[in-house]
C-alpha positions in Angstrom: 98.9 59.4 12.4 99.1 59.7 8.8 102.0 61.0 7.4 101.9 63.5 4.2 103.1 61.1 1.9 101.1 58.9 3.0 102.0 55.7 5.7 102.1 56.1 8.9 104.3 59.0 11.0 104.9 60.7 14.9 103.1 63.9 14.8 106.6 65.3 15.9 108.4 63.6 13.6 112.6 64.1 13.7 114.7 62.8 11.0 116.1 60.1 13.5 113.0 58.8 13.5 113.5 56.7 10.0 116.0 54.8 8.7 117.7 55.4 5.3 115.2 53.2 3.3 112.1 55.2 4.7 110.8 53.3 7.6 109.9 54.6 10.4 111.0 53.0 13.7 109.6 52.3 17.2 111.1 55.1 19.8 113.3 53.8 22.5 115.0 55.1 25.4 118.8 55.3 24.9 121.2 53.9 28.1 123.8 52.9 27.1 126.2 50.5 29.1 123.4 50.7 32.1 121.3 47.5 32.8 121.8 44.1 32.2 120.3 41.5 29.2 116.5 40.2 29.0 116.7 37.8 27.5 113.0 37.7 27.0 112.5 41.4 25.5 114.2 42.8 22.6 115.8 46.9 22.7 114.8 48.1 19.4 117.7 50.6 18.7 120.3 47.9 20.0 118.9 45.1 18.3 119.5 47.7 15.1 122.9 48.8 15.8 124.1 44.9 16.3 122.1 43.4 13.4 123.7 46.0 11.0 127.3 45.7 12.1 127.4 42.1 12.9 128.0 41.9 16.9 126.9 39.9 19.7 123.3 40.5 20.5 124.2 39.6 24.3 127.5 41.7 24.9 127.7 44.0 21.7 131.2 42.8 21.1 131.9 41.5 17.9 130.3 38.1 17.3 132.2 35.1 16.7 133.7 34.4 13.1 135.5 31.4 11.4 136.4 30.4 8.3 132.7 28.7 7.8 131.2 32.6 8.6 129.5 34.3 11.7 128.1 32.2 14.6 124.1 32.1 14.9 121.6 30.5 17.8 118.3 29.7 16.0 115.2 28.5 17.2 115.6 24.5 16.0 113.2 24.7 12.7 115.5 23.0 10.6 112.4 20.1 9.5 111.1 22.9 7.8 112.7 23.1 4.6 115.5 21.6 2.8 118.6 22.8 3.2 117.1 25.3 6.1 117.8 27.6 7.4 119.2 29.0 3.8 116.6 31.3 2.7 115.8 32.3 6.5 114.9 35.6 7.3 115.8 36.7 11.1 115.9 39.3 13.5 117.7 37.4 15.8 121.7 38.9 15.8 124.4 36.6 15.8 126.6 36.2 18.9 129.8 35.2 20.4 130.7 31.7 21.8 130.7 32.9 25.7 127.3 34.7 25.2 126.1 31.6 23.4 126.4 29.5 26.7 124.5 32.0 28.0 121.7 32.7 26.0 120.7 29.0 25.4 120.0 28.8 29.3 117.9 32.3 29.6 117.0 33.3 26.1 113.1 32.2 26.1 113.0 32.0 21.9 115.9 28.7 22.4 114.6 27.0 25.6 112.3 24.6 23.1 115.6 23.8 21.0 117.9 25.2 18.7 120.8 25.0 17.0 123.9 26.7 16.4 125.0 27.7 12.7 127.6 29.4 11.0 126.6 31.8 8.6 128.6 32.6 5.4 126.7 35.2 4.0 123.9 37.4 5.3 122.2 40.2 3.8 119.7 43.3 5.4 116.5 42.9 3.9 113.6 44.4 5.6 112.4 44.7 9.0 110.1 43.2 11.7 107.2 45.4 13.3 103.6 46.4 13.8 101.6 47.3 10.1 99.1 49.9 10.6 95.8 49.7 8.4 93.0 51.4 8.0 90.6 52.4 9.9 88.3 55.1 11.1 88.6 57.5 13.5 92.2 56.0 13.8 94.3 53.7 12.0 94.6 50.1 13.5 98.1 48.4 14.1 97.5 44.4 12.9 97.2 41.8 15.5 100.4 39.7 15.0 104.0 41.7 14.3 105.5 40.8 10.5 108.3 41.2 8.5 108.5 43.3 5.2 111.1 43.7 3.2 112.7 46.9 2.2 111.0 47.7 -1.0 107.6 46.8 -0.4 105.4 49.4 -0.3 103.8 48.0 2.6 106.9 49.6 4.9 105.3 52.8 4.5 102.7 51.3 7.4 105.3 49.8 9.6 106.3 50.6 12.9 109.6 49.0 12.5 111.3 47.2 15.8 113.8 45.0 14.7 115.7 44.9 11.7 116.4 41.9 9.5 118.8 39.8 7.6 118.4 36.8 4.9 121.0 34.2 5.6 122.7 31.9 3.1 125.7 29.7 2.5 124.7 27.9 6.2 126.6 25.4 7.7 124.5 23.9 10.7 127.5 23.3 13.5 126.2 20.8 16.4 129.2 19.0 17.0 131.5 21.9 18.6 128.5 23.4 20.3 127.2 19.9 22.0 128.0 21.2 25.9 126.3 24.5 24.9 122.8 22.4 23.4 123.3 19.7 26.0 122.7 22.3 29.0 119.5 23.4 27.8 117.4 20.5 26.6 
């Protein structure tokens, strides 16, 4: 539905239903502790709490850390750009080195390749979800999920499911991780 200042909104809207910057966020059940990871499907309310405080997106402890910054799995893109993945914007949280053995054998996103990277800065910049538009007698969610950054008046028409950070000062780190990239090419 329309919301009254415009953008989209749950007819029985509750203030947890937004984040501070506006947007307003896909509902989820909460249990925590209970189940196990899928790898293949992403808990929008966990994804958030991890993202935002820096902690493993497999166990929710704290991800790993050196002097080089916080330990990332990407998707292996890195012929993209140079100096990638600088500049990358991800909803993928970082993770610890014993979750990393285990989420390059099950995680679907790194069974075509990837890499492992420390990360010495990262920043919250937006979110990933489903933009609404137009349309009449309802409004019509987009066929392919996006990101937008916070800001853009274009939030106002997201259902927001994951959030986002940009990462800099990269250091891609295959050499210590070779055992861990070995097991699942």
């Amino acid at each position: 539905m329309v919301g009254p200042r415009g953008g989209i909104a749950y007819p029985d809207e509750t203030p947890y239903d937004r984040d501070a910057d506006g947007i307003l966020w896909l509902r989820t059940l909460i249990n925590t502790g209970g189940g196990r990871p899928d790898f293949g499907r992403v808990h929008p309310l966990r994804q958030r709490w991890v993202m935002r405080r820096l902690l493993c997106q497999v166990c929710g402890g704290p991800a790993d850390k050196d002097e080089r910054g916080t330990l990332w799995l990407l998707e292996d893109h890195r012929a993209d750009w140079d100096g990638w993945p600088n500049g990358l914007l991800t909803a993928h949280p970082p993770v610890c080195v014993p979750c990393a053995r285990e989420a390059v054998r099950f995680c679907p996103n790194l069974l075509a390749g990837h890499v492992a990277v420390r990360v010495g800065a990262s920043q919250v910049c937006g979110v990933y979800g489903v933009r609404y538009l137009p349309g009449r007698p309802h409004l019509v969610p987009s066929p392919t999920a996006t990101v937008v950054e916070y800001g853009d008046p274009a939030g106002r028409w997201v259902l927001a499911s994951q959030l986002v950070r940009a990462l800099s000062d990269c250091t891609v780190v295959l050499d210590e991780f070779a055992d861990v990239s070995a097991r699942s090419q």
